[in-house]
ROPATI-589704 format. One record per residue (C-alpha): residue number from 1; x, y, z; residue in three letters. Coordinates in steps of 0.2 Angstrom, whole numbers. Example, Ala and Ser with C-alpha at 12.3 -4.5 7.8 and 13.67 -1.06 7.14 Angstrom:
- k; X; Y; Z; r
- 1; 62; -22; 39; ALA
- 2; 68; -5; 36; SER
This chain:
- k; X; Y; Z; r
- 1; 0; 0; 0; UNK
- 2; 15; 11; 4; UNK
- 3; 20; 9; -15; UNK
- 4; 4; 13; -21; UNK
- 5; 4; 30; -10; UNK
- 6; 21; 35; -18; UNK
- 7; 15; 32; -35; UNK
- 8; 1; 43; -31; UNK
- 9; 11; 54; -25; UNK
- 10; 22; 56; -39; UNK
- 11; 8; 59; -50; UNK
- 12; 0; 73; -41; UNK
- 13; 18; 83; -41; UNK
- 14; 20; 78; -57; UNK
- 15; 3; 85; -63; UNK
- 16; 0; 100; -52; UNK
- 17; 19; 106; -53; UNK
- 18; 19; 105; -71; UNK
- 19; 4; 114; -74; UNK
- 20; 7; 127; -60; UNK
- 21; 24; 133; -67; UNK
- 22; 15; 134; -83; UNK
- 23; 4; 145; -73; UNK
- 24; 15; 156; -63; UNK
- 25; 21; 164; -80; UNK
- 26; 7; 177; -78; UNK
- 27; 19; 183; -63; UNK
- 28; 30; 188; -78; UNK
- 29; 15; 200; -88; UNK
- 30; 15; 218; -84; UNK
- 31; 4; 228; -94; UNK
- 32; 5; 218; -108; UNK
- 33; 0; 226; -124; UNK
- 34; -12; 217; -137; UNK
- 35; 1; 214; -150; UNK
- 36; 10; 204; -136; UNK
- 37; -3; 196; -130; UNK
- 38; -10; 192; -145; UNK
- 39; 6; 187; -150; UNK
- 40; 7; 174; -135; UNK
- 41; -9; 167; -135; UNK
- 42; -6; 161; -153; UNK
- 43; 9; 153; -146; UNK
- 44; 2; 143; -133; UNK
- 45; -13; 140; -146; UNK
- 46; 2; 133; -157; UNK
- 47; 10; 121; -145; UNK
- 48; -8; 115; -138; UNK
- 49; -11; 109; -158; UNK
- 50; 5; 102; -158; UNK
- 51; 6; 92; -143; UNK
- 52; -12; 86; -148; UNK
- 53; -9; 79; -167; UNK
- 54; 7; 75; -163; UNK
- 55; 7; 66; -143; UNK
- 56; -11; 62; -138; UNK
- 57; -18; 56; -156; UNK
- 58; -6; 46; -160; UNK
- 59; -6; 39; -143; UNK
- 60; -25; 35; -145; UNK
- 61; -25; 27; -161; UNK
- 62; -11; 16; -155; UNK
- 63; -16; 9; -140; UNK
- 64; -34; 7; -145; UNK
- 65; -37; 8; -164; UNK
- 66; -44; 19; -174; UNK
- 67; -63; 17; -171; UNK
- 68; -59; 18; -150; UNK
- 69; -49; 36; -153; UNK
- 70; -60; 44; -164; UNK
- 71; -75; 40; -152; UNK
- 72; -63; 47; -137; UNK
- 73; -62; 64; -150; UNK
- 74; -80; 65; -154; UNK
- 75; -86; 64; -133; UNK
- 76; -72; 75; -131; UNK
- 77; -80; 87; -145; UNK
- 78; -97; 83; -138; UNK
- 79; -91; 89; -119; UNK
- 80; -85; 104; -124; UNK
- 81; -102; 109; -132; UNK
- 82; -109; 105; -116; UNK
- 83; -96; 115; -104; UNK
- 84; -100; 129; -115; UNK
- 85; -116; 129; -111; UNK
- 86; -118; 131; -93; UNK
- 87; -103; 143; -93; UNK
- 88; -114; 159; -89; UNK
- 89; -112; 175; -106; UNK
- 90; -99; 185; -106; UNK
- 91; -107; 198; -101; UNK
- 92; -113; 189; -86; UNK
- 93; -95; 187; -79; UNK
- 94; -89; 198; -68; UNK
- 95; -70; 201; -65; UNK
- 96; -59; 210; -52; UNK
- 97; -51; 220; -67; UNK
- 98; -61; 230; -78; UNK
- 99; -55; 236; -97; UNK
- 100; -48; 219; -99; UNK
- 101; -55; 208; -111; UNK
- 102; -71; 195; -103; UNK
- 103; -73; 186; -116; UNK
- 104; -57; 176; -115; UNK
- 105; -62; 170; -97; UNK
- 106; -73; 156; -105; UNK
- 107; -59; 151; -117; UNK
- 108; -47; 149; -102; UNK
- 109; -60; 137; -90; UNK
- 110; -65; 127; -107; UNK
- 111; -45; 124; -109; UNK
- 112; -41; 121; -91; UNK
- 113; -57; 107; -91; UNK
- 114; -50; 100; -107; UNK
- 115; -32; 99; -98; UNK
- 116; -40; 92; -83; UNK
- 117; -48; 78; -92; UNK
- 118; -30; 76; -102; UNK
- 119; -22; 72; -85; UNK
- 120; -30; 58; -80; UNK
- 121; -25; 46; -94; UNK
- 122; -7; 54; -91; UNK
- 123; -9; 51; -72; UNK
- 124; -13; 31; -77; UNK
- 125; 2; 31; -88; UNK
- 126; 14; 35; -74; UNK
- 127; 3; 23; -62; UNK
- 128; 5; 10; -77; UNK
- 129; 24; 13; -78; UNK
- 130; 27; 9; -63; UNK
- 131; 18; -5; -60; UNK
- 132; 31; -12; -75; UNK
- 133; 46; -1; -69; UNK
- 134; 51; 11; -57; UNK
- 135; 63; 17; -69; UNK
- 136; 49; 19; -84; UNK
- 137; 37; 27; -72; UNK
- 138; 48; 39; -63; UNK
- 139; 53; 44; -82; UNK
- 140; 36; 46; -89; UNK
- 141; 32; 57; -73; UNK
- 142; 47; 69; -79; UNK
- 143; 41; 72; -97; UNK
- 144; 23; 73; -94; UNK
- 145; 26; 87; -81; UNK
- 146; 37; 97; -93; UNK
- 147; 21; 93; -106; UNK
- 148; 10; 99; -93; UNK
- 149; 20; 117; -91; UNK
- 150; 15; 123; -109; UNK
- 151; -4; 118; -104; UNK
- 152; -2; 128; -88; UNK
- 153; 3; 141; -99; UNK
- 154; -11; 140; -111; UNK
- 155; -22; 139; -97; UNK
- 156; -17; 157; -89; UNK
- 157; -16; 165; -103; UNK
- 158; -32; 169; -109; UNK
- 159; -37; 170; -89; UNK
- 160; -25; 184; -87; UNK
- 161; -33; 193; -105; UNK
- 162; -46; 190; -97; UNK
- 163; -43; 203; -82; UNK
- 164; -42; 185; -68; UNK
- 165; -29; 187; -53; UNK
- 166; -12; 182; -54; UNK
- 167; -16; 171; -40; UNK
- 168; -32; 166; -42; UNK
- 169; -23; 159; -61; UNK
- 170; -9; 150; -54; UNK
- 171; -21; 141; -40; UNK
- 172; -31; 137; -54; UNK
- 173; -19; 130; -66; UNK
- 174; -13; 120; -52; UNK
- 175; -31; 112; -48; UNK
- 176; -31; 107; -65; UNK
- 177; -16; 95; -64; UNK
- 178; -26; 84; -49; UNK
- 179; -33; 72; -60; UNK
- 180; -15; 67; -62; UNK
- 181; -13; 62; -46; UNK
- 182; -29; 50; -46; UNK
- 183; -26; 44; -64; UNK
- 184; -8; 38; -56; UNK
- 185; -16; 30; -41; UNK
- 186; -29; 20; -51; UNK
- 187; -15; 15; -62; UNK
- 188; -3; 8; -50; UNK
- 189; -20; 2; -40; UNK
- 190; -25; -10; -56; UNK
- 191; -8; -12; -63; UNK
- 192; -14; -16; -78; UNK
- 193; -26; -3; -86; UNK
- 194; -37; -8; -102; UNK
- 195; -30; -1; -116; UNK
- 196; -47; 3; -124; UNK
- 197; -49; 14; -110; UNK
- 198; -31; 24; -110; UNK
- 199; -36; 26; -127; UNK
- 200; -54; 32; -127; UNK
- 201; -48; 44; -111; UNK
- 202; -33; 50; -124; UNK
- 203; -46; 53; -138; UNK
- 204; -58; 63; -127; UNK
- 205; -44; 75; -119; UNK
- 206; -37; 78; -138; UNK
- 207; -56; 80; -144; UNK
- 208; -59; 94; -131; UNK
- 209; -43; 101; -131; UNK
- 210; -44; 103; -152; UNK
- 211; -59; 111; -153; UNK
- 212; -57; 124; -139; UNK
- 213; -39; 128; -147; UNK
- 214; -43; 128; -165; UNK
- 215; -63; 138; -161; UNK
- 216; -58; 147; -147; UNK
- 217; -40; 153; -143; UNK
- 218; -33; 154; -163; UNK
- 219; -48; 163; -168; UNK
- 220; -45; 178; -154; UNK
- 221; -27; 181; -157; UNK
- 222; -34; 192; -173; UNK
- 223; -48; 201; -160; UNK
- 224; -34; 207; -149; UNK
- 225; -20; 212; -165; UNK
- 226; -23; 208; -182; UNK
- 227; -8; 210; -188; UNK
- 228; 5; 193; -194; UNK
- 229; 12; 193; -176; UNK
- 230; 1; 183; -169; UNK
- 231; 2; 170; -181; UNK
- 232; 21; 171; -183; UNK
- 233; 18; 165; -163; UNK
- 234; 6; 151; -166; UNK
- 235; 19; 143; -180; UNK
- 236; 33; 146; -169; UNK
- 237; 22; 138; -154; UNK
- 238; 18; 121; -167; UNK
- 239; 37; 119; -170; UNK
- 240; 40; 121; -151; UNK
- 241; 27; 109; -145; UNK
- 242; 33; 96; -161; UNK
- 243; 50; 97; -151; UNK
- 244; 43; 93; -135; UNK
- 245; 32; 78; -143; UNK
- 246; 47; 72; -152; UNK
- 247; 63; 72; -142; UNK
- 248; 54; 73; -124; UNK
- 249; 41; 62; -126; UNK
């Protein structure tokens, strides 16, 4: 049982660190202008499309087939359409920091669910790991907290547009890597997880996780500057999250 505790462990200081460094970037912004901003959010936007066609896709068709992963994307898709429903109007959002953007506040809690969701298959992984290896699973929870830091990013960033507290972001974008922590417990409590279900779970994160980046935060780089800045970022962000796919993963 010991074992199993320190797995857990593991998993939730590999979620919630990862995600909460991500986070604590928006310690860094200081009257950002909208050329910047803009400019960032593509960024992150970019890396959040890479790590999804190139890591958790993949992943899903491989471990569970084609027909499993794309039924993963399509609930994913399906929940987002859903969250975004009882996610009160913008203009129904109140925030402690007026002249700032609301309408990126929704974008940022869509994301940060999406990234929740995405953290438990990768909190089974590491439970997985090591139930077959100390070495594998100490290894996996390494890279998926340094995948987890551009999440954290994309997560705080519309929040701060979006006038939120520094804080508040960074608490927030912590919470969101918990799942890890009880996605590594079930996985080193079972040992052996079904590979249908990493795969379905890995189709749903990618599914949400798609559609809020390619409908959502892409999109709104061109409200706050439309200009070729922003989407300079977003290929510069794609290249970037293909490096940390490729040679981190």
């Amino acid at each position: 049982m010991s074992r199993i505790l320190a797995v857990t462990l593991i998993g939730f200081i590999s979620g919630m660190v990862g995600t909460g460094l991500g986070g604590a970037m928006v310690f860094f912004i200081r009257n950002p202008g909208k050329r910047f901003m803009g400019t960032l959010l593509g960024f992150t936007g970019g890396i959040m499309l890479a790590v999804v066609c190139f890591d958790l896709m993949p992943h899903a068709f491989e471990i569970g087939g084609m027909v499993i992963g794309f039924a993963g994307i399509l609930l994913g898709v399906t929940a987002v359409f859903m969250t975004d429903s009882i996610i009160p109007q913008v203009s129904e959002i109140k925030t402690m920091a007026p002249g700032f953007n609301k309408g990126f506040i929704k974008s940022g809690i869509i994301l940060g669910l999406g990234i929740a969701f995405h953290n438990f298959p990768e909190g089974l992984a590491i439970g997985s790991g090591f139930a077959a290896a100390n070495s594998m699973g100490l290894s996996l929870a390494i890279v998926i907290g340094l995948h987890d830091m551009p999440e954290g990013i994309a997560m705080a960033v519309p929040l701060r547009i979006g006038g939120y507290n520094r804080l508040k972001i960074v608490m927030y974008t912590i919470i969101a890597g918990i799942p890890t922590g009880i996605g590594a417990f079930v996985g080193a409590l079972l040992g052996d997880i079904s590979p249908a279900l990493v795969s379905l779970c890995l189709g749903f994160a990618g599914g949400a996780m798609l559609y809020i980046t390619c409908g959502e935060l892409i999109p709104k780089t061109q409200t706050l500057y439309r200009g070729r800045t922003p989407t300079i970022g977003t290929l510069i962000g794609i290249l970037v999250g293909f490096y940390i796919t490729r040679v981190l993963g």
